[in-house]
C-alpha positions in Angstrom: -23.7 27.3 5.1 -23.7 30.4 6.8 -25.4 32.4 4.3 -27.5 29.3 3.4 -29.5 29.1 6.9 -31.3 32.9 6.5 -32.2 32.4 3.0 -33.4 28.9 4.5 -35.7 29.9 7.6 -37.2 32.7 5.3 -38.3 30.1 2.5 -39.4 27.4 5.3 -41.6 30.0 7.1 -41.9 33.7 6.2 -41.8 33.5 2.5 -44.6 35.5 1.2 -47.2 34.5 -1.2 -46.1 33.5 -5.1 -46.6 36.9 -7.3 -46.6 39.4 -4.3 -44.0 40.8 -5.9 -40.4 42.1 -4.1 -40.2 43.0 -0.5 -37.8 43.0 1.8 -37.5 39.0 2.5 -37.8 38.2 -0.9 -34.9 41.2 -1.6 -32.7 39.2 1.4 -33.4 35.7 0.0 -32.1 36.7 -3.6 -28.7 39.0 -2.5 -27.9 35.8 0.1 -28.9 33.2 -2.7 -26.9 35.5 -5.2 -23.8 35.8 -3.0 -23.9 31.7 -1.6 -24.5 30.8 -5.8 -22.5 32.7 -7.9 -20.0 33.4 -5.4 -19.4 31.0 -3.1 -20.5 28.8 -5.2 -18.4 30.2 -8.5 -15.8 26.5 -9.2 -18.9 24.7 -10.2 -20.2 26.7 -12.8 -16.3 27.8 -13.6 -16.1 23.9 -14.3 -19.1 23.2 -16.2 -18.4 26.4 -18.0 -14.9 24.6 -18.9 -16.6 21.5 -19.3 -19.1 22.9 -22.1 -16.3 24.0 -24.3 -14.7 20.7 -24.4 -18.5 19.4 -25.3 -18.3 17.2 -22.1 -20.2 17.1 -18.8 -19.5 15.8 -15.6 -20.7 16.9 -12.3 -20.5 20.6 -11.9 -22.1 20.6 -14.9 -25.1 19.3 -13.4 -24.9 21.2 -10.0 -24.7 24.4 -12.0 -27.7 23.7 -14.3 -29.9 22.7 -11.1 -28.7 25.8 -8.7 -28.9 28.0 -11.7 -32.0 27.2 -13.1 -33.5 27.5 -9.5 -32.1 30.6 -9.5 -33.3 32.2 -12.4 -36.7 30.7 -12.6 -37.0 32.4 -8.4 -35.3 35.9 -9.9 -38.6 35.6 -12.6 -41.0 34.7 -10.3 -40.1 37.5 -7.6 -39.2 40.5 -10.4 -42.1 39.2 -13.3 -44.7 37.0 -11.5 -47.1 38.0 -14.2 -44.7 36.5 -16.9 -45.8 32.9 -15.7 -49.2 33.9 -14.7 -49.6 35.0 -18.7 -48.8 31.7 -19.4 -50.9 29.7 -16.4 -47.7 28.9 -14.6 -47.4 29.0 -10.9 -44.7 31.9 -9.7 -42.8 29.0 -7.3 -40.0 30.7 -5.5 -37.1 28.5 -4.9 -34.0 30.7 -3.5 -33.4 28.4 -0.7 -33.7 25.5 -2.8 -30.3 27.1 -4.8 -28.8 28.0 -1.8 -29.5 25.0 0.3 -27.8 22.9 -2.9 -24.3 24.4 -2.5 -24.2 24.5 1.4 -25.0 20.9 1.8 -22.6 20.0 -1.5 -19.9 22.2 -0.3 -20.6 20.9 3.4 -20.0 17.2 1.5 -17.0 18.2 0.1 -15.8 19.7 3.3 -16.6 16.4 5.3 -14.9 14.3 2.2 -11.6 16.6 2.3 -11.2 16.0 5.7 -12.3 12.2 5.6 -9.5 11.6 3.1 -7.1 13.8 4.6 -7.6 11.0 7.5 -7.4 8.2 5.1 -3.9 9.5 4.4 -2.6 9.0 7.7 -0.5 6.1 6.5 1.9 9.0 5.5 1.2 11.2 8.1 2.9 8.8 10.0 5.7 7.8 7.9 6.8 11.3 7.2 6.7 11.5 11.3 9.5 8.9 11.0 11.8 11.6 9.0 13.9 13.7 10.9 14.6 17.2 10.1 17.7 17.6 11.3 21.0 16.0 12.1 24.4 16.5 13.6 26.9 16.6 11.2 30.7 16.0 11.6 32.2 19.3 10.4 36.3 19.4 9.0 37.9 19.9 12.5 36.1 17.0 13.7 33.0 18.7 15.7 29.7 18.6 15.4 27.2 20.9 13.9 23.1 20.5 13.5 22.4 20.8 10.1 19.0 20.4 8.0 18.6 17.1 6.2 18.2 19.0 2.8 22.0 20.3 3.2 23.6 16.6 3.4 25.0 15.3 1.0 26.4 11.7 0.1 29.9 11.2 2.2 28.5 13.6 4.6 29.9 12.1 8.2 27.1 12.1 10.6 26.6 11.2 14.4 23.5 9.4 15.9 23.3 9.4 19.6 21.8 7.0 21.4 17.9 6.6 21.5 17.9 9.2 18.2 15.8 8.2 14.9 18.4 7.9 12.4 18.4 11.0 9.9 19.6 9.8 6.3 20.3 6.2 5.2 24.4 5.4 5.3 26.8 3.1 6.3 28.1 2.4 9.6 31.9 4.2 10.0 32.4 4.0 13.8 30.9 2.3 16.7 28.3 0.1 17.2 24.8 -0.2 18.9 21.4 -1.9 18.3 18.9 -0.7 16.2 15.1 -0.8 16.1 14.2 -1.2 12.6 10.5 -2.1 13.5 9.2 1.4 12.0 10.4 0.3 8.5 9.8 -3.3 8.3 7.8 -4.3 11.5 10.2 -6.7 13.3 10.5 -6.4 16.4 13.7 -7.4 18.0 16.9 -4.7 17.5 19.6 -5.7 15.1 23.0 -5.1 15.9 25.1 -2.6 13.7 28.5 -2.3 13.6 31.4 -0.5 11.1 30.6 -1.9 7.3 26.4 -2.3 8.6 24.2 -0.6 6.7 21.3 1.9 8.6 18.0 3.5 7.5 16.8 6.6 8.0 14.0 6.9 10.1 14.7 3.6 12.4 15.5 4.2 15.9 19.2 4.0 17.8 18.9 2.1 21.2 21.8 2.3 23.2 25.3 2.9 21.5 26.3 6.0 19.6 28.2 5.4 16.4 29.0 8.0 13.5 28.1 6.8 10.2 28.9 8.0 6.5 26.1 9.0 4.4 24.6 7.3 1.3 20.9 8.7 0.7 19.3 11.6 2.0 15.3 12.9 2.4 13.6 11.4 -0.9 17.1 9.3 -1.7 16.7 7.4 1.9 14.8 3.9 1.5 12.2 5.6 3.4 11.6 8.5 1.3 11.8 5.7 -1.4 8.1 4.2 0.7 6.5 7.4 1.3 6.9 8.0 -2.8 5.3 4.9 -3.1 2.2 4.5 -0.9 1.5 8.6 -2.3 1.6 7.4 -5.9 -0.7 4.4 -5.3 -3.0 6.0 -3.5 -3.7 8.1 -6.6 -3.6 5.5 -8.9 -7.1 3.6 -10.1 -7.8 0.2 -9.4 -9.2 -1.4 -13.0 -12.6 -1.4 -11.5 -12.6 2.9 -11.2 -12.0 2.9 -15.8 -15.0 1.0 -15.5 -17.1 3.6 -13.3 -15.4 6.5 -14.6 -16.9 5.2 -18.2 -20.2 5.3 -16.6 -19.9 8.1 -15.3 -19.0 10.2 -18.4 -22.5 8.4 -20.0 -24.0 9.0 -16.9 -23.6 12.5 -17.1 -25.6 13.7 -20.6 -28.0 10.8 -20.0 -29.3 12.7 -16.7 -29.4 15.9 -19.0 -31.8 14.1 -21.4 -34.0 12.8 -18.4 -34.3 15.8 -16.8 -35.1 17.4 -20.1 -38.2 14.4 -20.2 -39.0 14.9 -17.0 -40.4 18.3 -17.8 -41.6 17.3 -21.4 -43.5 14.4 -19.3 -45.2 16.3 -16.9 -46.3 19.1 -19.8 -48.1 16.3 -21.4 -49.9 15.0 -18.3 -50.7 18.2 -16.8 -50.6 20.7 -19.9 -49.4 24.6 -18.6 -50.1 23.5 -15.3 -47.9 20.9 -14.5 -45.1 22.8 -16.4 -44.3 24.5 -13.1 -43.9 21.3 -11.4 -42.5 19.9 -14.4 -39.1 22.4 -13.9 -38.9 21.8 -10.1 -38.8 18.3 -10.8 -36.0 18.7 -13.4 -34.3 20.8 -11.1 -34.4 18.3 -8.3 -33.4 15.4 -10.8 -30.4 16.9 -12.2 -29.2 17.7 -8.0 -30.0 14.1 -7.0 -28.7 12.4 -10.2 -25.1 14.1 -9.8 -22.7 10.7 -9.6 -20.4 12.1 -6.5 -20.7 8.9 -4.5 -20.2 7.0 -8.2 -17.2 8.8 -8.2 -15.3 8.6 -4.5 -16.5 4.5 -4.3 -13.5 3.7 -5.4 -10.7 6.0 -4.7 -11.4 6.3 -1.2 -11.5 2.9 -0.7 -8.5 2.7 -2.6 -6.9 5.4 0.0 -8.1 3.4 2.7 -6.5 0.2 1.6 -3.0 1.5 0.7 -2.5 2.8 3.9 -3.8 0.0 5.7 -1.2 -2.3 3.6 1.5 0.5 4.9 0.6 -0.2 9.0 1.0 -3.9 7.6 4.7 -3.4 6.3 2.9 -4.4 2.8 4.1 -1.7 0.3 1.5 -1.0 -2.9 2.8 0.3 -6.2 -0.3 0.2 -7.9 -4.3 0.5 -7.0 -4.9 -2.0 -9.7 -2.3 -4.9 -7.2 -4.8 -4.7 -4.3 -7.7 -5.7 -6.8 -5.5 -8.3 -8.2 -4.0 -9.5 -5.1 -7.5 -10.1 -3.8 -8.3 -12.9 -6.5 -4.8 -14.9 -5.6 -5.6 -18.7 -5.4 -2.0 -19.8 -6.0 1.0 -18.8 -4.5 4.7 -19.6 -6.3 7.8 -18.8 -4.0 10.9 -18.7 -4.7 13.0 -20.4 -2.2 16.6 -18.9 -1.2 16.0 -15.4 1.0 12.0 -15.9 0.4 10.8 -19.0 2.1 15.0 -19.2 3.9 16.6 -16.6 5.0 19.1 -16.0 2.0 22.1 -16.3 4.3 24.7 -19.0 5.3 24.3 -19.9 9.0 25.3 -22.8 11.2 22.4 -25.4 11.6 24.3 -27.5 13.7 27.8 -28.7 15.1 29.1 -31.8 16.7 32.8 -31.1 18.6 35.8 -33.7 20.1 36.2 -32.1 23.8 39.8 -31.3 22.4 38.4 -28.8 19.8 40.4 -25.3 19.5 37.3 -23.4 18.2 39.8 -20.2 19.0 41.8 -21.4 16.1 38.9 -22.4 14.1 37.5 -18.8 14.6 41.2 -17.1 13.8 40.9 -19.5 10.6 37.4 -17.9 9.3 38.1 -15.1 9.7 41.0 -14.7 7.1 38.9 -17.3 4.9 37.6 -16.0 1.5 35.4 -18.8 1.6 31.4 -17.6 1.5 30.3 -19.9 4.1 33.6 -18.6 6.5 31.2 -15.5 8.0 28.7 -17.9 9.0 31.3 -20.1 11.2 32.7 -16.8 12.2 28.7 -15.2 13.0 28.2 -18.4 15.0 31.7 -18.3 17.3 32.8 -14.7 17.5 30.3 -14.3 20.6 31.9 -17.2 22.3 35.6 -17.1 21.6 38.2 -14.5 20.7 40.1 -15.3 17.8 44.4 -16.1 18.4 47.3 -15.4 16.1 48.0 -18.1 13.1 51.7 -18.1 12.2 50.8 -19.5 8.8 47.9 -19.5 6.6 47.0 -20.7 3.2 44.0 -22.3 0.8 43.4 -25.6 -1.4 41.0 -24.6 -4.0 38.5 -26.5 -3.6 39.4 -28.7 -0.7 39.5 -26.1 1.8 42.2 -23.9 4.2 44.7 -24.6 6.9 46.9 -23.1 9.1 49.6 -23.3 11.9 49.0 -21.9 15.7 51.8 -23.3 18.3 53.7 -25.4 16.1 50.2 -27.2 15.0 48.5 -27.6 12.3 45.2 -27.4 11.8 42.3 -27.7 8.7 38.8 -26.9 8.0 37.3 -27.8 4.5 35.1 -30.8 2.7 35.0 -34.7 3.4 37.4 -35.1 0.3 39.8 -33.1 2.6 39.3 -34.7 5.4 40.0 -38.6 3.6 42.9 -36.8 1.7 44.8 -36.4 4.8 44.5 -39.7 6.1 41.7 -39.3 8.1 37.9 -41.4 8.5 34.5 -41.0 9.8 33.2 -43.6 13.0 30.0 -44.9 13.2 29.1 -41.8 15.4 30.3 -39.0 13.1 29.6 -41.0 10.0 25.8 -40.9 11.1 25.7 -37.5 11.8 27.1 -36.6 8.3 24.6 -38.8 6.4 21.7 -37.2 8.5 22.7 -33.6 7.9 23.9 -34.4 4.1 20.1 -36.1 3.8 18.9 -32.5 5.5 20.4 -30.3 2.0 23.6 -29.2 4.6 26.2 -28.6 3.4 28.9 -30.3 5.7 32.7 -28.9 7.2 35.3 -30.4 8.5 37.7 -29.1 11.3 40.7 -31.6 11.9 44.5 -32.0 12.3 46.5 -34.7 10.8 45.5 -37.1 13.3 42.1 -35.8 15.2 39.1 -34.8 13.8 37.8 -31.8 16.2 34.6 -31.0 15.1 31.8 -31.1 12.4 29.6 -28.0 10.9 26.4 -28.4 9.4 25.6 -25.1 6.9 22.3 -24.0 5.6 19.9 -21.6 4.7 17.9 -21.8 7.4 14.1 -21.6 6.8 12.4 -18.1 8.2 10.6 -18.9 11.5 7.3 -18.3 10.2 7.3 -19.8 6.8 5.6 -23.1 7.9 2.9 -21.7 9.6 2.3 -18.9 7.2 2.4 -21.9 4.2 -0.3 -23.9 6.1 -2.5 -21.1 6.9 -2.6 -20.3 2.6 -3.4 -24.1 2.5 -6.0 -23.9 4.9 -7.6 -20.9 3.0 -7.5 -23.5 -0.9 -4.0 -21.3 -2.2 -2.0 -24.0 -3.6 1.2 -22.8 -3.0 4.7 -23.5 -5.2 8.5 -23.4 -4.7 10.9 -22.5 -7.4 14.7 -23.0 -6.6 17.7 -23.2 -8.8 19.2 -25.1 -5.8 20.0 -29.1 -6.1 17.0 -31.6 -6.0 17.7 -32.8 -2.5 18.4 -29.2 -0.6 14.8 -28.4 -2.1 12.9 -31.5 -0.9 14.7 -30.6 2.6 13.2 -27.2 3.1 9.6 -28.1 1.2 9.5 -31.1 3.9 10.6 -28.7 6.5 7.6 -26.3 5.3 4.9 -28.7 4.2 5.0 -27.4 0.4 4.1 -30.5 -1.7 4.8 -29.1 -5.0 8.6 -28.4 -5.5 10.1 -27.7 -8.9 14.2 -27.6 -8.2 17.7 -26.9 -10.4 15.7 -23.9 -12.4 17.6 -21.0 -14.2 15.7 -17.9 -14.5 13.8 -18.4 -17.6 12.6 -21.4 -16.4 10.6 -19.9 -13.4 9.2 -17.4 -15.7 7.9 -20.3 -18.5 6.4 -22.2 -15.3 4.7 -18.9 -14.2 3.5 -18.6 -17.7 2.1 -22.3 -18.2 0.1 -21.9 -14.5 -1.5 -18.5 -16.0 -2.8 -20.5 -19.0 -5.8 -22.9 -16.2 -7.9 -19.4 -16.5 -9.1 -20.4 -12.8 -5.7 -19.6 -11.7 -4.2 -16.1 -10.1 -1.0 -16.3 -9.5 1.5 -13.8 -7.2 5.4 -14.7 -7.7 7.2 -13.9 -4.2 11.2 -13.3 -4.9 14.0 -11.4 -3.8 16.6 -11.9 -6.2 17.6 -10.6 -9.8 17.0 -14.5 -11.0 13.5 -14.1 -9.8 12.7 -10.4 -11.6 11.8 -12.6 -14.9 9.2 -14.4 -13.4 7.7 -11.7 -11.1 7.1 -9.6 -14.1 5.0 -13.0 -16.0 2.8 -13.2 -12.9 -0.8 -11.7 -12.4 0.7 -9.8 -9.2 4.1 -9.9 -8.0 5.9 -9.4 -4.6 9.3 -8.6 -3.4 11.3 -9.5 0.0 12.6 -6.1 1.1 16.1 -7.7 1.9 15.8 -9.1 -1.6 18.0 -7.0 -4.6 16.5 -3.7 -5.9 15.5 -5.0 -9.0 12.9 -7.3 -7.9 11.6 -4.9 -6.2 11.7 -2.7 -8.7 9.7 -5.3 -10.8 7.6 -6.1 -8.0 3.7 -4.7 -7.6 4.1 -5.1 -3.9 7.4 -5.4 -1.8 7.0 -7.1 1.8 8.9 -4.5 4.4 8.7 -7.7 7.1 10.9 -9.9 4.7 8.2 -12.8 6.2 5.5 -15.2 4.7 3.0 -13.9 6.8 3.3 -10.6 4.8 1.8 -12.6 2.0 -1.6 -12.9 3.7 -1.6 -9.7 5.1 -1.3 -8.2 1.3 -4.4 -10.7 0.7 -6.5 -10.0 2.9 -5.7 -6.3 2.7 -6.4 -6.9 -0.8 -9.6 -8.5 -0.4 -10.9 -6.2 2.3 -10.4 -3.4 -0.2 -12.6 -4.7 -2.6 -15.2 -5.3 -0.7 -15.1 -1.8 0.5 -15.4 -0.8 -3.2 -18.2 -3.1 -4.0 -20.2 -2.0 -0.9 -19.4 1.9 -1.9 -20.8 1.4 -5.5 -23.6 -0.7 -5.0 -24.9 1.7 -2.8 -23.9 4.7 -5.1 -25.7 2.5 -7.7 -28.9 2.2 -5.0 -29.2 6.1 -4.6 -29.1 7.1 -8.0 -31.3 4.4 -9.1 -33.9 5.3 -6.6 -33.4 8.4 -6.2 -34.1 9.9 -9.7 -37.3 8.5 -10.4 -38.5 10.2 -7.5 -37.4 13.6 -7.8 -38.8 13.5 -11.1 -42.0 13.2 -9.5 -43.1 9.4 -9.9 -44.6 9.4 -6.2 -46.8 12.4 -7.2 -49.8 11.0 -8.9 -50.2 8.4 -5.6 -49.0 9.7 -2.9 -48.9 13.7 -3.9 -45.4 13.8 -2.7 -43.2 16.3 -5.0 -39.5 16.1 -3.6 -37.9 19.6 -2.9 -34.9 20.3 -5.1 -33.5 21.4 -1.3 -33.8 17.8 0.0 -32.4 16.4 -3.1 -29.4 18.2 -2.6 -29.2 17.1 1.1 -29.8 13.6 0.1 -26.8 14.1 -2.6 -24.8 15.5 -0.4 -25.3 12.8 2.1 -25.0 9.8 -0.1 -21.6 11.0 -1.0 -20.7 11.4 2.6 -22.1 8.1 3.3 -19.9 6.4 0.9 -16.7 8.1 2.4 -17.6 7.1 5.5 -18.4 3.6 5.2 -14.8 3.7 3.6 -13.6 5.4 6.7 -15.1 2.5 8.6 -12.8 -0.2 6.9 -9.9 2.2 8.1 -10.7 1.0 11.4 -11.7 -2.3 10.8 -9.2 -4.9 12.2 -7.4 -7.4 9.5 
């Protein structure tokens, strides 16, 4: 830009008459224009040059034919002005014309570096969550800061309290609460203690525990994410092979009309107008060059993977967010997608008599899989007591002897097998939580029945209301389940889903995906978590993963929901949608300036209005339609969804 502005001011204002011959503004404008060109200017004619020998064009090819004809035609005009007054030609100097082109397409490309370089603050931010160092547990038991890159798996680290966690790993000793918010956006700290798994990049609150290491820098599930989000955001949404298509027609067709546009004026205006004729090429083949065609979409693109990233909504592929913006109907899988994929207490009815210390002691040496979740619900309430025996019933349940007692825990079959039946009162209960989809414990002795335990998977707080709002907006939405009939018309009721399909093995999700895909007004996104959902995922138009689902559905998955919650869904729409529409606006006004703008710089206005456009301005107007697109994608960054 620099050497631009001289050569500028002297063609503006003190150039001298056409066929005065060389002098010393003439000599400046030339050396500048030479320098800023061939120079400064050297990648675009390096590319065409490259271009040419594959017997393609793109671009730079047009740049360099336009700067360098300008060029040449000015070196003529100043060192041979009789060579196109022989011929009746006007000796047109257009140095700052050349000069002028590669500032302001340079200046572009400047502004559009550092535009994109903003639309990839999405990892900016998520390689701020990786630390670079942490404290490693040496042989003789002290610490020692050590850079990320030298741990290794079985590495023992330490993480003091308010730290971000280096490396992902497993808790070894201690316990404390951690803030996992930076990795899947909820907001209440989850307690971690020895067994726990942590992430690297989530934030220690108060405790400070040592933990053995399992994934490092790009092993951690984090460096997993930033992997991610960088290779979507180079990816191509369907729509960009469609404009890049156009574009490489695009490209020689602007060579032809450029080529006409001199032929055209030649005819009009004879010798005369061939002077005018070339100027207009010259300005056709600047204007015409596709560079907003080309960034519509990938900045857009930028822009909308990052913005599903500060969403917790993690994008595989460009051509998801297209997709995901079309979804009218919604299939979920029910255990760990619309529940929370976990055993927990839903509810409990106790005799004032109950030892829930024994009951808690019991658990915990159960095998049984719903033993945690009595154990998760009294551990914080009551410390466990010594058993002097312990045993199971396969199938029937456990029981065990504390003080001479005895005492069981286990099914209604158990319960009636020792003698024991329900009144009216606990009988009622049972039929209402049975009728729920609980599934129902016992804990009695041979002569008292102490309390009652109603297990589920209960639904995720949000599921309801992030169901109705996709009802509200015409999704229909589905629930898959391999669970039992009744369990499934529990949780749909509990949800307000009205189409339930229960008692489904794997295959059979994905043939259901497969027969909704046949209505061609359908586009359907599969939400899972588990390996029996991977089948189905893959069938559907775009697929999405619960992040404390198994790593192969979200391996299969197009887009995996950090939040593990519904709402997640309709932030992936809408992120999807707003996308789109960022690349529709950025092409149809790409589509606008080239469409408009060529007919004039060829000269169209001239015989009306006497307006010739200056090869100079076409290359500002180039320049700035290409900035305008980036821009307005820039705007969507900011945009709130």
């Amino acid at each position: 830009m620099i050497g631009a502005i001289p050569v500028f001011i002297i063609g503006m204002f003190f150039l001298p008459e056409a066929g005065s011959g060389p002098n010393i503004r003439l000599w400046v404008s030339f050396l500048l224009t030479g320098v800023v060109t061939f120079y400064l200017g050297r990648h675009f004619f390096i590319n065409a040059w490259k271009r040419l020998k594959l017997k393609s064009a793109n671009m730079d090819t047009l740049v360099a034919l336009s700067t360098g004809v300008a060029f040449i035609y000015s070196t003529v005009s100043m060192f041979l002005p009789g060579f196109f007054e022989y011929y009746g030609l006007e000796a047109y100097i257009y140095f700052e014309a050349s000069a002028v082109i590669i500032a302001f397409i340079s200046l572009g490309k400047f502004i559009e570096f550092r535009a994109q370089r903003q639309s990839g603050e999405a990892i900016e931010k998520l390689l701020g969550l990786q630390p670079s160092t942490a404290l490693k547990i040496n042989a003789s038991g002290e610490t020692e800061e050590v850079s990320i890159a030298d741990l290794e798996s079985g590495h023992k680290v330490r993480v003091k309290p308010g730290e971000k966690v280096p490396v992902d790993g497993l808790v070894e000793d201690g316990k404390s609460y951690i803030d996992e918010s930076p990795i899947n956006g909820e907001p209440l700290p989850v307690e971690k203690t020895k067994g726990d798994k942590v992430f690297a990049g989530t934030i220690n609150q108060k405790g400070s525990f040592i933990l053995s290491v399992t994934g490092a820098g790009e092993e951690t599930l984090l460096g997993q994410i930033i992997q991610t989000v960088q290779s979507a955001q180079g990816s191509k949404a369907p729509i960009q092979h469609v404009v890049d298509r156009i574009a490489a027609v695009f490209v020689p067709v602007v060579l032809i009309l450029s080529v006409l546009t001199v032929g055209v004026w030649y005819i009009a205006a004879g010798t005369s107008g061939l002077s005018l004729g070339i100027v207009a090429a010259i300005s056709v083949l600047v204007i015409a060059c596709p560079c907003a065609l080309g960034l519509a979409t990938p900045t857009a693109i930028m822009i909308g993977i990052g913005k599903g990233a500060e969403k917790h909504v993690l994008v595989k592929e460009a051509a998801a967010l297209q997709a995901v913006a079309k979804v009218n109907t919604v299939v979920l899988d029910k255990t760990g997608t619309i529940t929370e994929g976990r055993p927990k207490v839903i509810d409990a009815r106790w005799d004032e008599k109950a030892r829930k210390d024994v009951l808690l002691s019991m658990e915990q040496q159960s095998e049984h899989p719903l033993a945690s979740a009595v154990e998760y619900y009294l551990k914080d309430k009551h410390s466990a007591v010594s058993l002097q025996q312990f045993d199971s019933l396969t199938g029937k349940g456990v029981y065990a002897k504390h003080d001479d007692d005895t005492y069981m825990v286990g099914s209604i079959s158990y319960l009636k097998d020792n003698g024991l039946e329900l009144n009216d009162a606990w009988h009622q209960a049972y039929d209402e939580w049975a009728n729920q989809g609980y599934t129902v414990i016992f804990f009695f002795t041979d002569s008292l029945i102490m309390g009652m335990l109603a297990i589920g998977d209960a639904v995720r707080k949000t599921s309801k209301q992030a169901i109705a709002e996709m009802q509200r907006k015409g999704v229909e939405v589905y629930m898959l389940t391999g669970d039992q009939e009744k369990t499934a018309k529990a949780v749909a009721k509990a949800v307000g889903i009205k189409h339930i399909h229960a008692g489904m093995m794997p295959a059979d999700k994905a043939s259901f995906i497969k027969t909704l895909k046949e209505d061609s007004n359908k586009v359907v996104a599969m939400v899972g978590d588990g390996i029996n959902d991977a089948e189905a995922m893959a069938n559907a138009d775009v697929s999405m993963a619960m992040s404390s689902g198994t790593d192969v559905a979200m391996d299969v998955a197009d887009m995996t929901l950090m939040r593990a919650d519904l709402q997640s869904i309709l932030d992936a729409m809408q992120v999807g949608r707003f996308t789109v529409n960022g690349m529709r606006q950025n092409l149809f006004w790409a589509f606008v300036y080239n469409v408009t703008g060529i007919p004039i710089a060829a000269g169209v206005l001239y015989p009306f209005f006497g307006f010739m456009l200056n090869p100079m301005i076409a290359g500002a107007a180039m320049a700035g339609s290409s900035v305008s697109v980036v821009m307005n994608s820039l705007r969507l960054k900011y945009k709130k969804i």
